[in-house]
C-alpha positions as semicolon CSV with decimal commas, in nm:
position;residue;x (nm);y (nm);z (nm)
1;X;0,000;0,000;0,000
2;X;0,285;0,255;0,127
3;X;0,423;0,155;-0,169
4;X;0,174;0,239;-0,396
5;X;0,121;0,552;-0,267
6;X;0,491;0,697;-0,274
7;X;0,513;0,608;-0,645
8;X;0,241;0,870;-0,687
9;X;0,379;1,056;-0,481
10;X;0,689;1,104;-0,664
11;X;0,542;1,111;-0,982
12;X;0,327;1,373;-0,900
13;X;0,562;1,588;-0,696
14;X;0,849;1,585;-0,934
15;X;0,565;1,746;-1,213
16;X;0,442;1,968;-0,974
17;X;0,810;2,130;-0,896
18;X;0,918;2,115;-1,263
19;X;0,635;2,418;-1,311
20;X;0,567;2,552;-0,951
21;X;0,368;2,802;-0,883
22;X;0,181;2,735;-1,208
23;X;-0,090;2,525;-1,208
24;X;-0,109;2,077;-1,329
25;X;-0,419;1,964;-1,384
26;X;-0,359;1,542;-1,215
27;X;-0,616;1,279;-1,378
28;X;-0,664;0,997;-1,165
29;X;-0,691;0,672;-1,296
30;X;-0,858;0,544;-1,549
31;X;-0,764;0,243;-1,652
32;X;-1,080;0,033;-1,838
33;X;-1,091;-0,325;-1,711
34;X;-0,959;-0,501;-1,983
35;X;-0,632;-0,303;-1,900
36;X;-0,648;-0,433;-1,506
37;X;-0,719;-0,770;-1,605
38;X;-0,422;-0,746;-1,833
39;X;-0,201;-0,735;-1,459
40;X;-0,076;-1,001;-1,289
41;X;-0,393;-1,161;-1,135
42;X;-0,641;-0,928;-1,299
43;X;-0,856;-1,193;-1,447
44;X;-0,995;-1,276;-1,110
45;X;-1,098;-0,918;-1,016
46;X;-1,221;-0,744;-1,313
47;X;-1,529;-0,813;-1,526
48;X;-1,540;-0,915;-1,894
49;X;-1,686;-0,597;-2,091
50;X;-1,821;-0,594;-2,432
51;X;-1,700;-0,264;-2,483
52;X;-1,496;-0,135;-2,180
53;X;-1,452;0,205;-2,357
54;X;-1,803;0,310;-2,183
55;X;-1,778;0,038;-1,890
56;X;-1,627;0,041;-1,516
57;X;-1,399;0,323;-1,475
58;X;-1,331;0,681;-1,436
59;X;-1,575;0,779;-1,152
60;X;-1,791;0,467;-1,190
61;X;-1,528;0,296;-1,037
62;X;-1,405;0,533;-0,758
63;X;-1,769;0,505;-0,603
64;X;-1,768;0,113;-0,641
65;X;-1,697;-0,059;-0,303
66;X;-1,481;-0,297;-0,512
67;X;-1,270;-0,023;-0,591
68;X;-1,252;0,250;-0,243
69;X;-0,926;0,153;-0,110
70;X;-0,755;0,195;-0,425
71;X;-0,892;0,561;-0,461
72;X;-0,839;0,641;-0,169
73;X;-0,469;0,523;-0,191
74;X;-0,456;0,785;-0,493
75;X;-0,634;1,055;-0,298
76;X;-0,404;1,010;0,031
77;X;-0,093;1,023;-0,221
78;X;-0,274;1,422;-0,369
79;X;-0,296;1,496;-0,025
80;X;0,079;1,453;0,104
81;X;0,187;1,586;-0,237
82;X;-0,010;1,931;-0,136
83;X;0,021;1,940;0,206
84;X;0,326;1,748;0,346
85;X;0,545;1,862;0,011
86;X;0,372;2,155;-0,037
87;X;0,255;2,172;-0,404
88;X;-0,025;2,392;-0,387
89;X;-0,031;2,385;-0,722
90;X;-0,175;2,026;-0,793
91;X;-0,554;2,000;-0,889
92;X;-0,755;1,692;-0,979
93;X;-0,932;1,562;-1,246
94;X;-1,216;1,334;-1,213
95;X;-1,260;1,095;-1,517
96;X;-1,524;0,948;-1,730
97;X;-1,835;1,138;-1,535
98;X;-2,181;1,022;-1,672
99;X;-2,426;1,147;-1,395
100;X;-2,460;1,437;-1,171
101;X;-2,535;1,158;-0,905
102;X;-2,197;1,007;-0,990
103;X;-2,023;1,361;-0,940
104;X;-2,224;1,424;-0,627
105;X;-2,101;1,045;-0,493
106;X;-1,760;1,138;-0,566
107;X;-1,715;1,478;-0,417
108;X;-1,867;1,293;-0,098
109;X;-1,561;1,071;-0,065
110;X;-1,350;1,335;-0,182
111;X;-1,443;1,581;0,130
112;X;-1,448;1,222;0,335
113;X;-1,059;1,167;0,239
114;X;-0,991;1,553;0,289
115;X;-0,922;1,705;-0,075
């Protein structure tokens, strides 16, 4: 998990600093589940899709059960990147939003997690 989370970390820090104070837009992921179930082990988490171009991901998946501890691995990773590091300059994207429902759902966890 720690793991995980420095590797964004870095990633997103060492962007961040390359252009601070101007602004970087971060997407979060949005990997379609053919490309999880292309990892090591991914066939036994991820669904098969007809077309996963329009299927679980973006912010379908961040508000999936299945899926919370993952985004909020991402989310805690944005957070030490702006506060601990302090790259003020780091915003978020939210992918692949279909609903206003979904948006709502996702702005819930995201004020749960502290962003």
């Amino acid at each position: 998990k720690e793991f995980y989370i420095q590797k964004i970390v870095e990633g997103v820090a060492t962007l961040a600093a390359s252009v601070y104070p101007k602004k970087i837009i971060v997407r979060l992921s949005d990997f379609k589940s053919n490309e999880y179930k292309s990892l090591i082990g991914g066939e036994f988490y991820e669904p098969d899709e007809e077309n996963p171009m329009i299927g679980f991901r973006g912010c379908g998946r961040y508000t999936d059960p299945f899926f919370t501890e993952c985004f909020e691995m991402e989310l805690d990773a944005i957070k030490k990147v702006r506060g601990a590091m302090g790259m003020t300059n780091v915003e978020i994207m939210i992918p692949f939003v279909r609903t206003l429902e979904m948006a709502r759902d996702v702005m819930l966890i995201l004020e749960k997690n502290g962003l």
